[in-house]
Backbone of each chain as ProteinMPNN parsed JSONL, in Angstrom:
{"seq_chain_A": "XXXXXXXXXXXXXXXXXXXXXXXXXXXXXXXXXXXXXXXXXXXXXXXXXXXXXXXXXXXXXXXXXXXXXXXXXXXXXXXXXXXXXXXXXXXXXXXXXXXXXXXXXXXXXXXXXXXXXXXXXXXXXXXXXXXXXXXXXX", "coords_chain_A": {"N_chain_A": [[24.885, 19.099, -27.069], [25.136, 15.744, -27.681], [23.259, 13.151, -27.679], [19.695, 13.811, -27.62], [17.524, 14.836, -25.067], [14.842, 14.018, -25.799], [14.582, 11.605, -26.246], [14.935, 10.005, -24.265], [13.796, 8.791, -20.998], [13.83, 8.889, -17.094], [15.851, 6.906, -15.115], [13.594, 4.976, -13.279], [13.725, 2.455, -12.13], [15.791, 0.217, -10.406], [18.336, 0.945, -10.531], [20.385, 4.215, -11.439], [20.274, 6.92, -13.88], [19.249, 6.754, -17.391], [16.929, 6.189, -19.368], [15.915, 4.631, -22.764], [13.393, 5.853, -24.695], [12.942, 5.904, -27.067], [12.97, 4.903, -30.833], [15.148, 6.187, -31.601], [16.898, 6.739, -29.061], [17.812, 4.199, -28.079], [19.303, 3.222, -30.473], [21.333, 5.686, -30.312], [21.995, 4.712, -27.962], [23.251, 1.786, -29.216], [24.907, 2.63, -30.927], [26.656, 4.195, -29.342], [27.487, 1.993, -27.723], [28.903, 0.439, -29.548], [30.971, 2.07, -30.317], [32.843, 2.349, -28.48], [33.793, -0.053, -27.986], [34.908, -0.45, -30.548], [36.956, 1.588, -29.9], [38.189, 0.711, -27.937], [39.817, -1.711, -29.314], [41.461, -0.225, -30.393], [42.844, 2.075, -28.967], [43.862, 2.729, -25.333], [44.048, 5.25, -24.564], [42.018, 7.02, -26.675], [39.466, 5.186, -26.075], [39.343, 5.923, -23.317], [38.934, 8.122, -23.648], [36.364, 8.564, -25.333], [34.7, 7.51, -23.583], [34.511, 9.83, -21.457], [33.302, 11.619, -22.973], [30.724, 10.416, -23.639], [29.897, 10.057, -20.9], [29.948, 12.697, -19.806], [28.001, 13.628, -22.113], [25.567, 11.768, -21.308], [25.17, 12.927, -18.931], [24.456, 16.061, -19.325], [22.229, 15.042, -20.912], [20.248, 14.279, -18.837], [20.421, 15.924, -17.205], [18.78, 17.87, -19.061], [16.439, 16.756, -19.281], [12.626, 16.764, -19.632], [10.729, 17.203, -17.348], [7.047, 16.984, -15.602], [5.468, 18.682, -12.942], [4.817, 16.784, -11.05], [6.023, 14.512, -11.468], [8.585, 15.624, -11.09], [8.362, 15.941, -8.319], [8.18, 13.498, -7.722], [10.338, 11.971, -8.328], [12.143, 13.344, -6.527], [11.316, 12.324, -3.836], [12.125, 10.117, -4.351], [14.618, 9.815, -4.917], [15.744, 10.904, -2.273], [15.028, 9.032, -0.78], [16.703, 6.748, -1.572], [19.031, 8.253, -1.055], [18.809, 8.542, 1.856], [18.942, 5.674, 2.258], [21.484, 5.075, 1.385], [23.137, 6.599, 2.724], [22.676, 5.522, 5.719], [23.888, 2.803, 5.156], [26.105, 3.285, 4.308], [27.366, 4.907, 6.945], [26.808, 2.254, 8.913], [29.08, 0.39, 7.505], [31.016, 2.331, 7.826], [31.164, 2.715, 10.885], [31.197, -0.47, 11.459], [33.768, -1.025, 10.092], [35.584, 0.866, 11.854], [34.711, -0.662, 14.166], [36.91, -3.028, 13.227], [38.923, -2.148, 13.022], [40.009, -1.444, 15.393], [40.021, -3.707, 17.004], [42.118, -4.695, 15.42], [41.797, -6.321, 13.037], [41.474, -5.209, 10.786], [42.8, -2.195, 8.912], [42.587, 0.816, 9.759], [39.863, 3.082, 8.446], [38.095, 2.821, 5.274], [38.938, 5.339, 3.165], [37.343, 5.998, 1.008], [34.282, 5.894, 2.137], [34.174, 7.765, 3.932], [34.492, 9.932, 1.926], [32.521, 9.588, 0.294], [30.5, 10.131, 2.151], [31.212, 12.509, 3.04], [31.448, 14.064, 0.886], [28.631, 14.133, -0.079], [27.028, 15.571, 2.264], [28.251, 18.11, 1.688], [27.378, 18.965, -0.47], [24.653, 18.101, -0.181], [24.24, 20.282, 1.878], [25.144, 22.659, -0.111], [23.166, 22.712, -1.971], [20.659, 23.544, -0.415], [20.851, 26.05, 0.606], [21.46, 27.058, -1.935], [18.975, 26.818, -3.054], [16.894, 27.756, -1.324], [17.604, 30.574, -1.879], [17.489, 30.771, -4.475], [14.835, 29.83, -4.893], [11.797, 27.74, -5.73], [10.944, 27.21, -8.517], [8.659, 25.0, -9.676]], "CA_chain_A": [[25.705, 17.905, -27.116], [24.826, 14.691, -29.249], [22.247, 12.548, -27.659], [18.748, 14.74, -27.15], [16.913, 14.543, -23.778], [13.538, 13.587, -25.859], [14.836, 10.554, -26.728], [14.939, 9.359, -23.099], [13.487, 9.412, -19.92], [14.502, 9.132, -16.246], [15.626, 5.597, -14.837], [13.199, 4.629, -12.069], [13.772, 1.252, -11.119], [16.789, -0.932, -10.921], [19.878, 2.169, -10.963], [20.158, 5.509, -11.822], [20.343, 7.118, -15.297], [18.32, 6.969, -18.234], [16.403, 4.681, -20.443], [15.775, 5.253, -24.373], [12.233, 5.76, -25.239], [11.89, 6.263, -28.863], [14.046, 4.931, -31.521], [16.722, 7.245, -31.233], [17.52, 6.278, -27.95], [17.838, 2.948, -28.492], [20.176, 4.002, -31.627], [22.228, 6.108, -29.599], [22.596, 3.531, -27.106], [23.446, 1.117, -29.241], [26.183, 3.102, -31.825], [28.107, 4.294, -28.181], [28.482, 0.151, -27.236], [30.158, -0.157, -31.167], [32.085, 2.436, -30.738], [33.5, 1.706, -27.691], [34.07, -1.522, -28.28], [35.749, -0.018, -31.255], [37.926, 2.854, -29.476], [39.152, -0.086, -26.876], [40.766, -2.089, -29.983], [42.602, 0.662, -30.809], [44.132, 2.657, -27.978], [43.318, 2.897, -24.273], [43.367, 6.627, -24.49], [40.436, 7.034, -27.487], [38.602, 4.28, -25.419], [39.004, 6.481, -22.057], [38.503, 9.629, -23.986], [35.355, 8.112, -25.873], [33.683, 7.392, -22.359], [34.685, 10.734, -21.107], [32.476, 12.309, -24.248], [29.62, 9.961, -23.663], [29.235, 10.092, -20.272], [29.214, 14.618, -20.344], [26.613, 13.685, -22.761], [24.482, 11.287, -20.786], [24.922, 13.986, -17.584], [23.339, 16.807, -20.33], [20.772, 14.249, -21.409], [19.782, 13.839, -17.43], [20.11, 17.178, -16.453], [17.889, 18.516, -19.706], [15.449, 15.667, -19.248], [11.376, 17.336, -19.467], [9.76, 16.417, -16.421], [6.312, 17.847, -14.674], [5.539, 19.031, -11.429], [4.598, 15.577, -10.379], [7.258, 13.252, -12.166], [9.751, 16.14, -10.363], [8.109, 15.856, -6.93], [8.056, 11.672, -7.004], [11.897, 11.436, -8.348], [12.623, 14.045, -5.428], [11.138, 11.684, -2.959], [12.267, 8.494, -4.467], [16.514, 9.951, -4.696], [15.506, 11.401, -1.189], [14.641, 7.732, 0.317], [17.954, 6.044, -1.996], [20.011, 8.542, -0.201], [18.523, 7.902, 3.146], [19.173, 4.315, 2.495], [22.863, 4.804, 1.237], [23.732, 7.198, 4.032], [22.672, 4.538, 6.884], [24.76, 2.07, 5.081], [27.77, 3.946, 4.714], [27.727, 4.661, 8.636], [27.116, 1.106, 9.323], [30.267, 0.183, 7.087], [32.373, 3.278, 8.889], [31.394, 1.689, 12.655], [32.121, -1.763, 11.484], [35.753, -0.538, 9.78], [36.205, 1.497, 13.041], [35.254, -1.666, 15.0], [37.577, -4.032, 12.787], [40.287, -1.239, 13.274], [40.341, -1.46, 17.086], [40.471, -5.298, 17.491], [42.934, -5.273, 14.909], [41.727, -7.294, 12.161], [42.115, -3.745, 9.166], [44.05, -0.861, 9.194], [42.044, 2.026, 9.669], [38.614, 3.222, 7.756], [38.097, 3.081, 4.043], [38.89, 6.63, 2.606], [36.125, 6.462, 0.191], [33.251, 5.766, 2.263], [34.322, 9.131, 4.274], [34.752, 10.895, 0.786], [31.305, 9.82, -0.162], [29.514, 10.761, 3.18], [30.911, 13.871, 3.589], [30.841, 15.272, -0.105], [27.263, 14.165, 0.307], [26.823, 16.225, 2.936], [28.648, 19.267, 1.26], [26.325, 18.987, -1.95], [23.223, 18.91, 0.159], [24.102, 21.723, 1.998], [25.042, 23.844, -1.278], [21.999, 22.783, -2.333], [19.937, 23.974, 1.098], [21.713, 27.059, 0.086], [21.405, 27.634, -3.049], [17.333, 26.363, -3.472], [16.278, 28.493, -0.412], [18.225, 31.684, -2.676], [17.128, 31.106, -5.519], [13.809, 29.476, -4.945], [11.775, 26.97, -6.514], [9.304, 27.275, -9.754], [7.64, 24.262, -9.652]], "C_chain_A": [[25.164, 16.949, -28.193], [23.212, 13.883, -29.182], [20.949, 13.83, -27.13], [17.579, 14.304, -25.621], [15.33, 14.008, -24.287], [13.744, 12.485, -26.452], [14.947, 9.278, -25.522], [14.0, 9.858, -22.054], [13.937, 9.186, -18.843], [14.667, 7.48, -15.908], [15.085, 5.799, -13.927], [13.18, 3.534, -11.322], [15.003, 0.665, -11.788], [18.48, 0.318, -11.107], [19.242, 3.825, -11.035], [20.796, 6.084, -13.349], [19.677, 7.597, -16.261], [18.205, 6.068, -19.191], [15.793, 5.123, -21.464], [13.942, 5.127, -24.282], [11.493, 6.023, -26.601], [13.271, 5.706, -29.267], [15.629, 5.036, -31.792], [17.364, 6.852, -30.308], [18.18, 5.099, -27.42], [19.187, 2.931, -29.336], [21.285, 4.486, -30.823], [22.757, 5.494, -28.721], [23.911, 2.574, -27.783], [25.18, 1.321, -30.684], [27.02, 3.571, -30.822], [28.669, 3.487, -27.818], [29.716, 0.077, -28.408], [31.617, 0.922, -30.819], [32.882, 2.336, -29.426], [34.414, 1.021, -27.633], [35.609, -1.092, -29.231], [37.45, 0.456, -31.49], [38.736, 1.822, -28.634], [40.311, -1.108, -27.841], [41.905, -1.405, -30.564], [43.464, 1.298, -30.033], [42.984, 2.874, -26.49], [43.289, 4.352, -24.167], [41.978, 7.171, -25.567], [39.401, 6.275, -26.637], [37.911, 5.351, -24.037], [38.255, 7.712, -22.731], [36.688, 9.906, -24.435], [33.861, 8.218, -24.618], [33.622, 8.617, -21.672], [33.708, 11.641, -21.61], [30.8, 11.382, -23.793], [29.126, 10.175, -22.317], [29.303, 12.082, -19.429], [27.905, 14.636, -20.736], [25.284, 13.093, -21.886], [24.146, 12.386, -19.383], [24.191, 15.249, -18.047], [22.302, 16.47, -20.006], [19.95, 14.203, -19.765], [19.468, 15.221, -16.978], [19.381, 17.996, -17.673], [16.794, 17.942, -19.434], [14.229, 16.567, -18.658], [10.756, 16.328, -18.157], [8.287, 17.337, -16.153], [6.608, 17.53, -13.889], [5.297, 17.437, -10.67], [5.675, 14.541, -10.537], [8.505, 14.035, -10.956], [9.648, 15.64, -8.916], [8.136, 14.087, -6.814], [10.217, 11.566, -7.276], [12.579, 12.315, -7.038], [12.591, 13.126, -4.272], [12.216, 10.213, -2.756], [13.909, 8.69, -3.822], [16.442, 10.462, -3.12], [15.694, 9.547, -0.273], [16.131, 6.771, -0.327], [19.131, 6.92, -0.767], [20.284, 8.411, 0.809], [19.232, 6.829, 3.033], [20.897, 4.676, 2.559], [23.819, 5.099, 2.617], [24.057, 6.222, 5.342], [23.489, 3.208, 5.973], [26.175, 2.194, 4.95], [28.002, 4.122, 6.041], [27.8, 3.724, 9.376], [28.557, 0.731, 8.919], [31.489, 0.61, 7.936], [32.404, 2.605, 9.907], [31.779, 0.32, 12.29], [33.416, -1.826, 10.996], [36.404, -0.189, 10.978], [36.262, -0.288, 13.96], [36.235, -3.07, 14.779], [38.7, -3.624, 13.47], [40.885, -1.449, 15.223], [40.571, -3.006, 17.358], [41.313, -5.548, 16.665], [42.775, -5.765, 13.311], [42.08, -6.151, 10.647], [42.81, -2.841, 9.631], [43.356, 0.418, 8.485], [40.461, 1.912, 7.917], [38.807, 3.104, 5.993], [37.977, 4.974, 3.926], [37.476, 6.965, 1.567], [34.679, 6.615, 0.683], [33.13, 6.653, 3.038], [33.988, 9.556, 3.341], [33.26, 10.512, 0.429], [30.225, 10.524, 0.926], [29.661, 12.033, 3.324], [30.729, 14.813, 2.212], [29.301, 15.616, -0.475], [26.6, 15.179, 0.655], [26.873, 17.553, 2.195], [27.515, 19.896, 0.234], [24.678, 19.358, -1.404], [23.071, 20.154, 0.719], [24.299, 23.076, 1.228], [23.387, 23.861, -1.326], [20.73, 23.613, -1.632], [19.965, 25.299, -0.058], [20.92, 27.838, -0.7], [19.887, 27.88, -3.42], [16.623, 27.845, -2.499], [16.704, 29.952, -1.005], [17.19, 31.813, -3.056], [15.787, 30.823, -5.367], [13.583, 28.587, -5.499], [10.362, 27.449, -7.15], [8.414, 26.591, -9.037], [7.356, 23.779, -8.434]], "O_chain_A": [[24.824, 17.282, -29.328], [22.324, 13.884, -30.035], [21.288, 14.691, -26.318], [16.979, 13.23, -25.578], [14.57, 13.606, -23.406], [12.964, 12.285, -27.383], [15.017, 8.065, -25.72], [13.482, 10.975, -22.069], [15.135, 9.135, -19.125], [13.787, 6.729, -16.327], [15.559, 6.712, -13.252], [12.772, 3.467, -10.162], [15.298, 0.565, -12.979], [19.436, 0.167, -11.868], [18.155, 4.35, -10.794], [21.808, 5.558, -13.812], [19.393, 8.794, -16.23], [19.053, 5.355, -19.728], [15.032, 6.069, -21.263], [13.427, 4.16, -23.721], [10.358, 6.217, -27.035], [14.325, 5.806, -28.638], [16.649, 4.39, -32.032], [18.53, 6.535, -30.545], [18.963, 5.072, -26.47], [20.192, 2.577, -28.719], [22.215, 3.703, -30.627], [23.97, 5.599, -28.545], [25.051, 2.487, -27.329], [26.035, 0.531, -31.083], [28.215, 3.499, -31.109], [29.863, 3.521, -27.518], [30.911, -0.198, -28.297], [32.813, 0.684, -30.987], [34.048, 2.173, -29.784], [35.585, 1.252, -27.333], [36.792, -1.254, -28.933], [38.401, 0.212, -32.233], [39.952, 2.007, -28.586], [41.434, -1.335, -27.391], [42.946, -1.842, -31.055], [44.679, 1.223, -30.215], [41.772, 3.089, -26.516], [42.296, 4.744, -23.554], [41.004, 7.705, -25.037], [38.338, 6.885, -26.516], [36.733, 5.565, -23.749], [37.167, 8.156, -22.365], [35.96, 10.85, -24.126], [32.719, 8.676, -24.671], [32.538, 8.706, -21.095], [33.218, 12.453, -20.825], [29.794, 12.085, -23.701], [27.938, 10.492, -22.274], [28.544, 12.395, -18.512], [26.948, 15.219, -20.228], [24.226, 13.712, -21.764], [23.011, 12.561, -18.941], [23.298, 15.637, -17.294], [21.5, 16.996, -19.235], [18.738, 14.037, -19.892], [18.405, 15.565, -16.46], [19.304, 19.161, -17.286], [15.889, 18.765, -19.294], [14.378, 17.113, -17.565], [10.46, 15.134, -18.116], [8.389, 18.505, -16.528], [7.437, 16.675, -13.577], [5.826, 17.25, -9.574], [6.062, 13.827, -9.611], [9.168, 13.365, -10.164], [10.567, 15.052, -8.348], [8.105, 13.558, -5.702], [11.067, 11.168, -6.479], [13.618, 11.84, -6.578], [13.636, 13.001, -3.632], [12.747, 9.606, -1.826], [14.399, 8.144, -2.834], [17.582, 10.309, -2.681], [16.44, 9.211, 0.646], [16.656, 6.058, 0.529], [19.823, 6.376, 0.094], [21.435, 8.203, 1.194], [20.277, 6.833, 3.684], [21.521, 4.567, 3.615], [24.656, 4.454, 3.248], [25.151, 6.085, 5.891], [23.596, 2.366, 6.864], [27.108, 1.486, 5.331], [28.943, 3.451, 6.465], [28.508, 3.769, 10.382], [29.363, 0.707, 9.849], [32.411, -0.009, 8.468], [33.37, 1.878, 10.141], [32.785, -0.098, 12.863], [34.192, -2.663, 11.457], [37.495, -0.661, 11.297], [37.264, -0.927, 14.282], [36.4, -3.946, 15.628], [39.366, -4.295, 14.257], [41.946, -1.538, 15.841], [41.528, -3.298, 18.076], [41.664, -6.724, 16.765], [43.665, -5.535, 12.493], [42.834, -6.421, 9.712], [43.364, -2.795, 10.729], [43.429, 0.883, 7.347], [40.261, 1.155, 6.967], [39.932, 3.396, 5.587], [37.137, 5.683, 4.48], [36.824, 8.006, 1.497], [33.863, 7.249, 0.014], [31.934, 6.829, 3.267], [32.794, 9.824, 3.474], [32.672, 11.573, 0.22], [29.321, 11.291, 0.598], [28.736, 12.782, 3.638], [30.147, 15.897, 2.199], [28.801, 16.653, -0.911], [25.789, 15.77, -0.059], [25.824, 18.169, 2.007], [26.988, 21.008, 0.228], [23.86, 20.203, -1.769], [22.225, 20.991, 0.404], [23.9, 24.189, 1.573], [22.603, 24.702, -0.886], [19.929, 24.246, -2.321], [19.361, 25.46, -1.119], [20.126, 28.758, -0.5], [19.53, 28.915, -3.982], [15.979, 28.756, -3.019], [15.954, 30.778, -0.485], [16.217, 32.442, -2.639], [15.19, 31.805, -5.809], [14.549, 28.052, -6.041], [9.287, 27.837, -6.693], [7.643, 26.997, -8.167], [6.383, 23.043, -8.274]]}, "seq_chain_B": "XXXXXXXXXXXXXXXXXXXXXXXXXXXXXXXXXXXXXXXXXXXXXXXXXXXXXXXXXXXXXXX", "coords_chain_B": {"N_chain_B": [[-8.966, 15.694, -1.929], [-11.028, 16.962, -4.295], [-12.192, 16.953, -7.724], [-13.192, 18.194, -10.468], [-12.224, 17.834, -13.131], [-12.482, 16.083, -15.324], [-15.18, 15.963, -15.664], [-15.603, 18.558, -16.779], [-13.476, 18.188, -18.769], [-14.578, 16.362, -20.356], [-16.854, 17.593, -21.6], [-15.42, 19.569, -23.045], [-14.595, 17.129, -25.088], [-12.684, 16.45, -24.915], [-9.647, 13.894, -24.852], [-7.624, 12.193, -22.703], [-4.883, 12.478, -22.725], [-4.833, 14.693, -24.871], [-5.219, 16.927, -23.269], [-3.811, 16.671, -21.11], [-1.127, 17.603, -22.909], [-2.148, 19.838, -23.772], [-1.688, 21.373, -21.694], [0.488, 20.869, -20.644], [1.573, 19.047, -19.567], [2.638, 15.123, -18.253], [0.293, 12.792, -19.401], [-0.19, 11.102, -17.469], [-0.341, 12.504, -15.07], [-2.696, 14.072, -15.374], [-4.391, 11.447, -15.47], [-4.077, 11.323, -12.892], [-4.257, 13.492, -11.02], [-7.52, 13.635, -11.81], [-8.326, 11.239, -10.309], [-7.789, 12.37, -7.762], [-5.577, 12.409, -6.695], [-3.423, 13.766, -6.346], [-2.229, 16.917, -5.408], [-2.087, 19.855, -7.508], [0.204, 22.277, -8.092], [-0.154, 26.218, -7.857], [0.416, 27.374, -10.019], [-0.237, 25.167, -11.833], [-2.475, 24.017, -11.629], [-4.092, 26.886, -12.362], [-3.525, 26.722, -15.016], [-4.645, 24.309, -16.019], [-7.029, 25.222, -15.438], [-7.484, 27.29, -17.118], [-7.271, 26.487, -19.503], [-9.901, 24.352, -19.363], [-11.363, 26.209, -19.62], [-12.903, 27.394, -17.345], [-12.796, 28.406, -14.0], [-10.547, 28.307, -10.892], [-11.901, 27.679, -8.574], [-14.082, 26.72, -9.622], [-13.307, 23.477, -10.749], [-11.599, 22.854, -8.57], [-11.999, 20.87, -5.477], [-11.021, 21.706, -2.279], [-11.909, 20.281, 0.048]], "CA_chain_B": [[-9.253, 17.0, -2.74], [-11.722, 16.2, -5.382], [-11.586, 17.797, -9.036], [-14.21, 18.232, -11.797], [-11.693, 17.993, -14.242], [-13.153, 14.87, -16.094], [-16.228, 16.372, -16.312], [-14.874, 19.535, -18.235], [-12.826, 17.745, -20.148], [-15.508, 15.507, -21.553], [-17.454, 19.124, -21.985], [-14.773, 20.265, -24.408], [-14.573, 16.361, -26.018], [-11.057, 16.067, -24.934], [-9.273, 13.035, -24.177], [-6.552, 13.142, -20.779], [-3.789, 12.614, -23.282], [-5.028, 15.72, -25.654], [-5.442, 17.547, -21.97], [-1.953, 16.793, -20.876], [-0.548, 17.764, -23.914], [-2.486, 21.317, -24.129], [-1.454, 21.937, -19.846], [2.153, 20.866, -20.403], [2.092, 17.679, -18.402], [2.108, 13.603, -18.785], [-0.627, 12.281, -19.189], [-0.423, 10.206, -15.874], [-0.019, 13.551, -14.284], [-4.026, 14.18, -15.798], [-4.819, 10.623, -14.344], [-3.882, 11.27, -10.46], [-5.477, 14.734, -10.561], [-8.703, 13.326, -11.802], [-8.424, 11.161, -9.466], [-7.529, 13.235, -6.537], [-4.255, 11.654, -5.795], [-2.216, 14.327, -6.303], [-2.322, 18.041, -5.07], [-1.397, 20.544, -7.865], [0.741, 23.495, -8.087], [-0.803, 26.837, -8.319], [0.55, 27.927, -11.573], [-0.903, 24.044, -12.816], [-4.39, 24.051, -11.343], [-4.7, 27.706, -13.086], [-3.244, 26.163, -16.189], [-5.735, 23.696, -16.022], [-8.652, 25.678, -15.249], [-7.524, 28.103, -18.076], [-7.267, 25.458, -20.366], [-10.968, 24.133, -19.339], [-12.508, 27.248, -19.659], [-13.528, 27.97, -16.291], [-11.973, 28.55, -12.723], [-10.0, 27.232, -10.115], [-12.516, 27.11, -6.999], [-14.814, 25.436, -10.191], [-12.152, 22.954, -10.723], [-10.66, 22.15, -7.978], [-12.751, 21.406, -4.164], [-10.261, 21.178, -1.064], [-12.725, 19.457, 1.119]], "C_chain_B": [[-9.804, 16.115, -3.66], [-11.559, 17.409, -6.516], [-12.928, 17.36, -9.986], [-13.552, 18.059, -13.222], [-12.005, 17.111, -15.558], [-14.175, 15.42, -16.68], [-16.135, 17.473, -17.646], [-14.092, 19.558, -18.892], [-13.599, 17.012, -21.172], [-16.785, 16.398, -22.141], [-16.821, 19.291, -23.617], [-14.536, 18.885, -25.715], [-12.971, 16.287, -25.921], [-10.592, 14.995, -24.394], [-8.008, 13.367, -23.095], [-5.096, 13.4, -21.843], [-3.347, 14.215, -24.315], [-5.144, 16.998, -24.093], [-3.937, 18.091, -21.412], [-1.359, 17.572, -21.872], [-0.899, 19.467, -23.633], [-1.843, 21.808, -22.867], [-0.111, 21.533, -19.621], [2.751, 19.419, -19.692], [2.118, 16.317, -18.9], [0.738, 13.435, -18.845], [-1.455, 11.677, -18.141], [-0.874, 11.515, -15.108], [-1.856, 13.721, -13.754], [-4.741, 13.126, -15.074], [-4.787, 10.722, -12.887], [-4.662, 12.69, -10.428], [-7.05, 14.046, -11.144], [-9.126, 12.157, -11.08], [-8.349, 11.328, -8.081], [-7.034, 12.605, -5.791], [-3.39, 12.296, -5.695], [-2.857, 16.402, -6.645], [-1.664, 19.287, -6.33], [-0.534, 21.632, -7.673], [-0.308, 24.691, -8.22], [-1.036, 27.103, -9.443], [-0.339, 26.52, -12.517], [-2.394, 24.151, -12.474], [-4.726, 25.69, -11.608], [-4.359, 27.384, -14.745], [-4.454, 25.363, -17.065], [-7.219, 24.581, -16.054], [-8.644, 26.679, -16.514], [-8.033, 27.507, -19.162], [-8.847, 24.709, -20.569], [-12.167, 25.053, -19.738], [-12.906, 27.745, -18.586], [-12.503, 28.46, -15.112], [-11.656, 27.324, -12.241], [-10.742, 26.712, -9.438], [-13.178, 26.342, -7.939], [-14.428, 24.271, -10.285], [-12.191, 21.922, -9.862], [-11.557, 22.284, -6.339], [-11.311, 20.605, -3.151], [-10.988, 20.45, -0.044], [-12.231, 18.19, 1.082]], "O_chain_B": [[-9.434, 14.969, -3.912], [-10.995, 18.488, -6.331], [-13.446, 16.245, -10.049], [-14.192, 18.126, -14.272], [-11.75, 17.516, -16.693], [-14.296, 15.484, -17.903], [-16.41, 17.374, -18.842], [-13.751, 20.5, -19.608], [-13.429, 16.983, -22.391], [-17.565, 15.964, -22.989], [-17.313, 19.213, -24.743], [-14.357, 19.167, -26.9], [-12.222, 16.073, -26.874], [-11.025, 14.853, -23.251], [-7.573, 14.473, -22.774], [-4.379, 14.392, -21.712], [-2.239, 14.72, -24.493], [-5.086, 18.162, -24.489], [-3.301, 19.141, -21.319], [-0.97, 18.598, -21.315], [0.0, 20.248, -23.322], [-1.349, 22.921, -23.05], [0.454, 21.781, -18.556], [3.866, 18.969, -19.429], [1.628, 16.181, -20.021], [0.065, 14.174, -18.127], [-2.664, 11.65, -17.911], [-1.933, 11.411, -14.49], [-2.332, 13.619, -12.623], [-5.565, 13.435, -14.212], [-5.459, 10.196, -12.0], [-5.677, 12.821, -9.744], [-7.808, 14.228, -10.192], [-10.335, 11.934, -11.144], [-8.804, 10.504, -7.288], [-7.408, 12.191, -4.694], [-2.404, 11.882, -5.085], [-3.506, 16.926, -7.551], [-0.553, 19.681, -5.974], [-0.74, 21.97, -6.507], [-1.396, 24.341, -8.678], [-2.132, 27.153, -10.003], [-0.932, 26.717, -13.578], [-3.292, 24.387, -13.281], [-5.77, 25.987, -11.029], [-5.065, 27.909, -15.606], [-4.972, 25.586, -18.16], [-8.231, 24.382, -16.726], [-9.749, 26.932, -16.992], [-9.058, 27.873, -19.736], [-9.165, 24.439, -21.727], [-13.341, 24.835, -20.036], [-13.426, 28.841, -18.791], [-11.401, 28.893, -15.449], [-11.932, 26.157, -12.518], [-10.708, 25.486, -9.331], [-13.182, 25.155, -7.614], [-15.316, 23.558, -9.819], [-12.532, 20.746, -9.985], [-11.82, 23.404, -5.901], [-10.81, 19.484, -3.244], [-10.259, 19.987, 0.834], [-12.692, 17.325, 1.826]]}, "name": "protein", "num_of_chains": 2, "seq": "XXXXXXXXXXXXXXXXXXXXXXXXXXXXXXXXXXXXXXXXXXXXXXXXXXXXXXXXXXXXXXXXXXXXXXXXXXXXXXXXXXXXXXXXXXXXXXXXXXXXXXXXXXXXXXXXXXXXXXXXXXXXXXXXXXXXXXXXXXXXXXXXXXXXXXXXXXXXXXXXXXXXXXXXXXXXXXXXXXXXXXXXXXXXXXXXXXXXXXXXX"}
């Protein structure tokens, strides 16, 4: 693809992503804002299409990204304890939608905060799956 | 777990960054094992010990 995975490394605090560490990254950052910017004065499809292209690339750049055995085993833990967290706040959300829904006050659950819990679910259990298959290297 | 790895790195005159570098890893990585904060892999603590010159049990004490 365009941007190279040694030009970044993993975000660890504050989101998820990746943050430039040399030059380049920085660079690349900062010629995808222009053109953006660019692609949105001109047509809302180049604009959408533009972000479509960049963010392929940044999912590359993330999923090539050099780690060791240690950097792997702490970001395992860390997305391990985010997900924890998210999970128990999405089920709080669902029971307080459910309990709005019954006294009335909404109309039924948010669809998305299903669609995130259970593809969740789906993904970790590929994963189960797939890891316990195939194994792991490191 | 304690580790000799300091010692036989300052044997060969290597700094942790020239260490890391030759064993594939960060640098930090080099810091927490020489301080025995962090448990390696097999394939890394023979990496390491290859890389030092000597063995693992020299290396590396589980006590």
């Amino acid at each position: 693809m365009i941007g190279k995975s040694s030009w970044f490394q993993r975000r660890k605090y504050g989101g998820w992503g990746i943050t430039p560490r040399t030059s380049q990254g920085w660079l690349y950052i900062l010629i995808s804002i222009i053109l953006l910017v660019l692609f949105r004065q001109i047509s809302a499809y180049l604009f959408f299409g533009g972000l479509a292209v960049l963010m392929l690339d940044i999912l590359h750049i993330m999923a090539t990204l050099k780690k060791d055995e240690l950097e792997t085993r702490v970001e395992a833990l860390a997305e391990r304890n985010g997900a924890w967290t998210m999970i128990a706040a999405l089920i709080i959300g669902i029971f307080f939608q459910v309990a709005q829904s019954a006294s009335g006050d909404l109309q039924g659950v948010d669809p998305f905060l299903l669609i995130a819990l259970f593809s969740g679910a789906i993904v970790k259990s590929i994963s189960n799956w797939w890891l316990e298959r195939k194994g792991i290297d490191k | 777990m304690t580790t000799r790895i300091r010692e036989y790195r300052q044997k060969l005159h290597l700094t942790q960054a020239e260490l890391a570098d030759q064993v594939g890893v960060r640098r930090e990585t080099i810091v927490f094992l020489e301080q025995g904060k962090y448990n390696p892999s097999l394939k890394l603590a023979h990496t390491i010990a290859k890389t030092l010159k000597s063995s693992i049990e020299e290396i590396f004490d589980l006590e």
